[in-house]
Every structure is written in C-alpha cells, then in structure tokens.
KEDO-407176 format. One record per atom (N, C-alpha, C): residue in one letter; x, y, z. Coordinates in steps of 0.02 Angstrom, whole numbers, padded with zeros to 5 digits, always signed. Layout:
AXYZ
...
END
This chain:
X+00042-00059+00000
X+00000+00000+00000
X+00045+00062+00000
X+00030+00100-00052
X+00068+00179-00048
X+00046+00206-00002
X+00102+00260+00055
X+00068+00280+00083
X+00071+00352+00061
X+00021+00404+00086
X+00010+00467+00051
X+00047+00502+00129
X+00098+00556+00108
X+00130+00602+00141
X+00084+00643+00188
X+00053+00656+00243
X+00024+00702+00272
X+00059+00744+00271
X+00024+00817+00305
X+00074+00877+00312
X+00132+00864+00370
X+00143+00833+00425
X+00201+00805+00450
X+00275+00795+00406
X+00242+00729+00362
X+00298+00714+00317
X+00310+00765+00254
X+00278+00809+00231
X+00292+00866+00211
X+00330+00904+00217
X+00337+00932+00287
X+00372+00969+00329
X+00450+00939+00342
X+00442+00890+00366
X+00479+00836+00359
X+00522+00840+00321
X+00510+00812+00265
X+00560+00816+00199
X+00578+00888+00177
X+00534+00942+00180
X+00548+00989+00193
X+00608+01019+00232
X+00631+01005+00292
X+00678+01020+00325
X+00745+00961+00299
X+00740+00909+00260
X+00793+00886+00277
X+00795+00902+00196
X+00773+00931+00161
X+00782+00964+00086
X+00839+01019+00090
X+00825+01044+00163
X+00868+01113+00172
X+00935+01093+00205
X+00927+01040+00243
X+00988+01001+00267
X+00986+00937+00281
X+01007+00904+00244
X+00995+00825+00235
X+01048+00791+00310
X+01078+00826+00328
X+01104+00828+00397
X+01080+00838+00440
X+01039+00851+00458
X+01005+00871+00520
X+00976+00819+00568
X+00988+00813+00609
X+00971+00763+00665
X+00904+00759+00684
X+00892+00695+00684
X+00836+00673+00706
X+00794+00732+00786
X+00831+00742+00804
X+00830+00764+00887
X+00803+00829+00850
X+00833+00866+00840
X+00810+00953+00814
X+00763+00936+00734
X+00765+00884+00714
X+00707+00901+00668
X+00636+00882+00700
X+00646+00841+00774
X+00582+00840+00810
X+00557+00892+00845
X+00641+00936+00854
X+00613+00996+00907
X+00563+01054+00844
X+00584+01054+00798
X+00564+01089+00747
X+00482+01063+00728
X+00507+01016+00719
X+00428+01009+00712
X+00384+00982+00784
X+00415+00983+00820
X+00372+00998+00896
X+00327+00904+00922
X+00359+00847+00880
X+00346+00775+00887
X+00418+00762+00927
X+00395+00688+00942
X+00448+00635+00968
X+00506+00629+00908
X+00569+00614+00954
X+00606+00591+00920
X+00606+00517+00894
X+00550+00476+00919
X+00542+00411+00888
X+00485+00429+00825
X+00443+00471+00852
X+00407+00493+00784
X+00433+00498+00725
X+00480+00536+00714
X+00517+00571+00676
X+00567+00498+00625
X+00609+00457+00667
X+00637+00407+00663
X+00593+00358+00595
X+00510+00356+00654
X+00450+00310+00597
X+00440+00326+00543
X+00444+00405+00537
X+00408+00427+00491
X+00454+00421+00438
X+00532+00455+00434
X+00565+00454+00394
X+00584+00367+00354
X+00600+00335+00412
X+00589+00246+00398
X+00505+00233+00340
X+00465+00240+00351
X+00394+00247+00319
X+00400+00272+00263
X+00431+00334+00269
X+00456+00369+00185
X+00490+00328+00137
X+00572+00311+00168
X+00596+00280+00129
X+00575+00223+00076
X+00538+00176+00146
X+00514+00135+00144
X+00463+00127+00070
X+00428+00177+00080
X+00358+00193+00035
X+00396+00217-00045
X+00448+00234-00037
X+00504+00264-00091
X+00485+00335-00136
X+00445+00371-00052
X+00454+00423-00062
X+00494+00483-00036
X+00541+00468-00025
X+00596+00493+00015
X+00676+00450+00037
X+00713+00499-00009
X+00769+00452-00018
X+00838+00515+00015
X+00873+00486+00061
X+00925+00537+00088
X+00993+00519+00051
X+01016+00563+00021
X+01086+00579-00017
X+01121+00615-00038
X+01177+00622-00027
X+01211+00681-00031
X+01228+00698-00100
X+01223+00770-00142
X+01227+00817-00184
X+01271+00872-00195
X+01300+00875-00242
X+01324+00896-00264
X+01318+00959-00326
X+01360+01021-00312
X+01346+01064-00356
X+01400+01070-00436
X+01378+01037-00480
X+01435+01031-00533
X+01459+01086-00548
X+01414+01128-00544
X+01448+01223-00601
X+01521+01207-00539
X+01516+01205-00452
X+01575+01223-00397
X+01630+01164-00416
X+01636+01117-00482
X+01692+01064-00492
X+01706+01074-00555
X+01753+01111-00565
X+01782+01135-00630
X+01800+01064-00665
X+01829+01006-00646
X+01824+00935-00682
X+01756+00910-00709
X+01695+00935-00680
X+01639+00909-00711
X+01598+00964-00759
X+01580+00935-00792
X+01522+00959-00862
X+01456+00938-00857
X+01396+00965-00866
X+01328+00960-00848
X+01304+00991-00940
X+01259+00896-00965
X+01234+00935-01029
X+01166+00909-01031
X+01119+00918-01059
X+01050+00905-01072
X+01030+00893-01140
X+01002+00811-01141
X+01011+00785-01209
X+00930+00794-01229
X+00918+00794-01263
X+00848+00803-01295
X+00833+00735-01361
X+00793+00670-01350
X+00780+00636-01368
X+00721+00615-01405
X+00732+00579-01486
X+00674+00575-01537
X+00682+00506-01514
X+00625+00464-01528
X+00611+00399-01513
X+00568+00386-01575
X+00580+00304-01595
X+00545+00300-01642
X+00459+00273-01652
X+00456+00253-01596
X+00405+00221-01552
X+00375+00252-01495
X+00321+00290-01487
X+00313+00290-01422
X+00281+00222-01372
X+00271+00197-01405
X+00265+00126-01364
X+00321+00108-01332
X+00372+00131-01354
X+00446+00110-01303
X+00471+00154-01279
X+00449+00188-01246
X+00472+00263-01202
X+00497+00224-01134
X+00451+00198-01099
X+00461+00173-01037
X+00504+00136-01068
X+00547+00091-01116
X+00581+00032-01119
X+00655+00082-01131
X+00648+00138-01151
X+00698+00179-01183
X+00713+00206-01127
X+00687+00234-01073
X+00687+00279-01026
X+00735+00233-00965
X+00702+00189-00968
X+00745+00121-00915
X+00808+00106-00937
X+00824+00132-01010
X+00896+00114-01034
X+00937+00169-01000
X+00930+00227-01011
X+00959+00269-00994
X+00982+00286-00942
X+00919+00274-00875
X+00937+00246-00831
X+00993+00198-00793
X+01006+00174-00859
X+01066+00124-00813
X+01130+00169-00856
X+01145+00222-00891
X+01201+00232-00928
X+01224+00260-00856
X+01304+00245-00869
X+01341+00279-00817
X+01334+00344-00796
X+01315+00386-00853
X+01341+00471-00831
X+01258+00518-00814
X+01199+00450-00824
X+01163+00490-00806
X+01133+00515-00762
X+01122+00568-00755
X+01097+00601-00659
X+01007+00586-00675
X+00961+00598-00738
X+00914+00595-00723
X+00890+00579-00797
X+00817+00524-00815
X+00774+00550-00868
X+00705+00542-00879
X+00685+00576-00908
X+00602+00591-00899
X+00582+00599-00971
X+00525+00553-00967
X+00478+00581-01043
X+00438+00625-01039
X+00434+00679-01085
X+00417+00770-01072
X+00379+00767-01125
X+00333+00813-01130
X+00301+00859-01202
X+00342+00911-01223
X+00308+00911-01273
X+00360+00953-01333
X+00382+00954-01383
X+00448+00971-01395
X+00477+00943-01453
X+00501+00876-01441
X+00558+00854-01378
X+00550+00784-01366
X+00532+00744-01336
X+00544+00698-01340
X+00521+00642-01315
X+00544+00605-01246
X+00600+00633-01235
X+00617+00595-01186
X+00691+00676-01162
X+00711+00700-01113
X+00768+00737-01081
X+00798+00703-01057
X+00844+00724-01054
X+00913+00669-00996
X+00964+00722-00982
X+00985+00689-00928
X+01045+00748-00894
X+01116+00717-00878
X+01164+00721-00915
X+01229+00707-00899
X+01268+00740-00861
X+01313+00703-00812
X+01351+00743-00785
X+01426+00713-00799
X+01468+00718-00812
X+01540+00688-00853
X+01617+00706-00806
X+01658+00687-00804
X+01723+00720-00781
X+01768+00717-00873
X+01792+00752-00883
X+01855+00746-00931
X+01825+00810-00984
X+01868+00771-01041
X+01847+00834-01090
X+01773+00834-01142
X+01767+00864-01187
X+01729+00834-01248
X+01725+00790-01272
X+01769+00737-01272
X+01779+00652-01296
X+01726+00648-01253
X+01721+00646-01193
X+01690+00592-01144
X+01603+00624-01156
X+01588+00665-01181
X+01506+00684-01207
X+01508+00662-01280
X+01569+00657-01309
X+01559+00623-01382
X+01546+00563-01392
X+01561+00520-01329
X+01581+00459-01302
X+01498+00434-01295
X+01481+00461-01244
X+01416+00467-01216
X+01354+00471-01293
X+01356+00507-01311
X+01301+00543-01367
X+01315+00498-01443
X+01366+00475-01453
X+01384+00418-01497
X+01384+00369-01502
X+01408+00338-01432
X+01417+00262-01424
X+01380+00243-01355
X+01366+00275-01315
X+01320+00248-01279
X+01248+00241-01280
X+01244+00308-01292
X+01154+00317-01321
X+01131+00287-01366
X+01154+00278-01448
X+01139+00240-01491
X+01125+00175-01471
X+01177+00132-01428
X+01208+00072-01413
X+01138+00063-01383
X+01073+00091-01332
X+01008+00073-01316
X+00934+00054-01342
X+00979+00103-01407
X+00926+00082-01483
X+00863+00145-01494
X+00837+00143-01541
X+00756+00178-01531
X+00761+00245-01537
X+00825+00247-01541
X+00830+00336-01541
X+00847+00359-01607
X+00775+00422-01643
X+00799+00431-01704
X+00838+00497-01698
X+00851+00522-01667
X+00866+00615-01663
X+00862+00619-01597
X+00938+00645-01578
X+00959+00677-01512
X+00979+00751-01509
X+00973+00791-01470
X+01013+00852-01476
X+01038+00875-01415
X+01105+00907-01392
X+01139+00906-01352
X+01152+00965-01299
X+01132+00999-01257
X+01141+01062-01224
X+01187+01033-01200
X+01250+01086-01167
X+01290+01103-01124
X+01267+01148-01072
X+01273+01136-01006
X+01248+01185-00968
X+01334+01245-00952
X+01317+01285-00957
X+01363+01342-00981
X+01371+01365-00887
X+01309+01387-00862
X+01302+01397-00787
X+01240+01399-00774
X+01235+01372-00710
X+01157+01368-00681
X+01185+01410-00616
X+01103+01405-00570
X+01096+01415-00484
X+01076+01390-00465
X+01122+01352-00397
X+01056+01310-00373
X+01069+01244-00382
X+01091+01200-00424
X+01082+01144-00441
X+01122+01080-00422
X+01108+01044-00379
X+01111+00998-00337
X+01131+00944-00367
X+01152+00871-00395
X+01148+00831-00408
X+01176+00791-00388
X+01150+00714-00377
X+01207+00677-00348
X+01225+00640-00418
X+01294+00637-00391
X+01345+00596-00451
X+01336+00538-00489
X+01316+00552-00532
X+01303+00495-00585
X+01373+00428-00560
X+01373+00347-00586
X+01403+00301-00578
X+01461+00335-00609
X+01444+00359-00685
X+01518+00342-00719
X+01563+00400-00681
X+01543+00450-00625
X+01599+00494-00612
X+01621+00466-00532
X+01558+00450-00508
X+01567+00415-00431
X+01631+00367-00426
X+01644+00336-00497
X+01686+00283-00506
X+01655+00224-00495
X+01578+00198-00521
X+01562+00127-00511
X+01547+00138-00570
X+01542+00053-00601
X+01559+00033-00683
X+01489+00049-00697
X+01462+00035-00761
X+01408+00050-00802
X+01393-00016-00812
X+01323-00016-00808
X+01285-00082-00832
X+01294-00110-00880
X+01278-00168-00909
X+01275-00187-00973
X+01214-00190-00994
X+01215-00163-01064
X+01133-00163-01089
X+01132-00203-01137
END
C-alpha cells in the first residue's frame, strides 16, 4: 500500500531538503513531535520510496565536471518506458524523464574529462540502447542552485550492461 505524505511528512522532507544533515533530535524539536516519531516517519518514507537521503552535489562548484541536457526522438512511443529504463542504467546519467514538446524523452549528464567523454556518451552509448531517431545536445554553460548527486560513471562505479 502507498502511503500518502500528510502535512508532517511534508514538513519533514521539507527540513531535511534544506539540510539533509540534520538530526533526528532538532528536526523533532522543529517540528514539535517525538524523536521516535520522527525516526518512523522518515523509515515509512523511505520505505514507501518516497523519500530518499543523499548527498549532492553542485557541478557548475567542480571545474572537472560538465553538466549537458540531451533532448531525445524515439521511434516508437510505445517504447518510451523501455527507452527511458535504458538510460537509466548509462553511467553518466543524473536523471530521465519523458516530457512534451519537441521531445520525447530529456536526460541529464554529468561527465568528468573533456569533450571526448560527451562524444563518447552521445555516440556510443546512447545509440548502443537503440530507438533513438534524433538527439540534440545542451551544455549547461552555468546554472543556480543545482544539486545533483553523481552519476556512476563519475562516482567511479562501472556502467551496466545493456
């Protein structure tokens, strides 16, 4: 059974959005419950897999990393979800979602090295999942704000096989 977030767990995730550090003890004083409350609830979240604690990272603050946004044609929409799960497992990706619009599917890379390693990515990995008729490639130049945790291929754990 899903469970649905009350305003508690709202708040909740709320405060540990702002500091994913924060102790159990002062996020009860804050929100004015038990510290076993607090303990359940976040356990309940996870649990429910709506609430996941991990540490983030700001790429623009790591001059070794590059942040680009691929924009994806599919030839099928019947295989979005089958396309979307591929991508998912590529090493460098932080996130992907099927959108309206022009495409079909966004994705977000995050890379260490030079241009090889997005040529690398956008040539031989992406193709290598299939289904894709037309990709197009942003570079993020600079953002604010933007959080991400580290894709496999920079964390240093290997890439799936597809």
């Amino acid at each position: 059974m899903k469970k649905v977030p009350d305003e508690l767990d709202r708040r909740l995730v709320g405060l540990l959005a702002r500091d994913g550090r924060m102790s159990v003890g002062d996020i009860a004083n804050c929100l004015k419950v038990s510290a076993p409350t607090i303990r359940s609830r976040i356990k309940s979240l996870e649990q429910a897999g709506l609430l996941k604690i991990t540490g983030l990272v700001d790429p623009t603050k790591h001059q070794e990393l590059t942040t680009a946004l691929i924009g994806l044609n599919i030839i099928s929409h019947g295989e979005l979800t089958e396309v979307l799960e591929k991508l998912e497992g590529l090493a460098n990706i932080t996130w992907a979602a099927v959108v309206t619009g022009r495409y079909d599917i966004l994705a977000e890379v995050v890379f260490k090295g030079e241009m090889e390693e997005l040529y690398r990515i956008t040539s031989v990995d992406i193709p290598r999942i299939g289904n894709v008729v037309k990709s197009e490639t942003f570079v993020v130049m600079k953002s604010n704000s933007k959080w991400v945790s580290l894709p496999r291929g920079v964390a240093g754990e290997k890439q799936e096989n597809l």
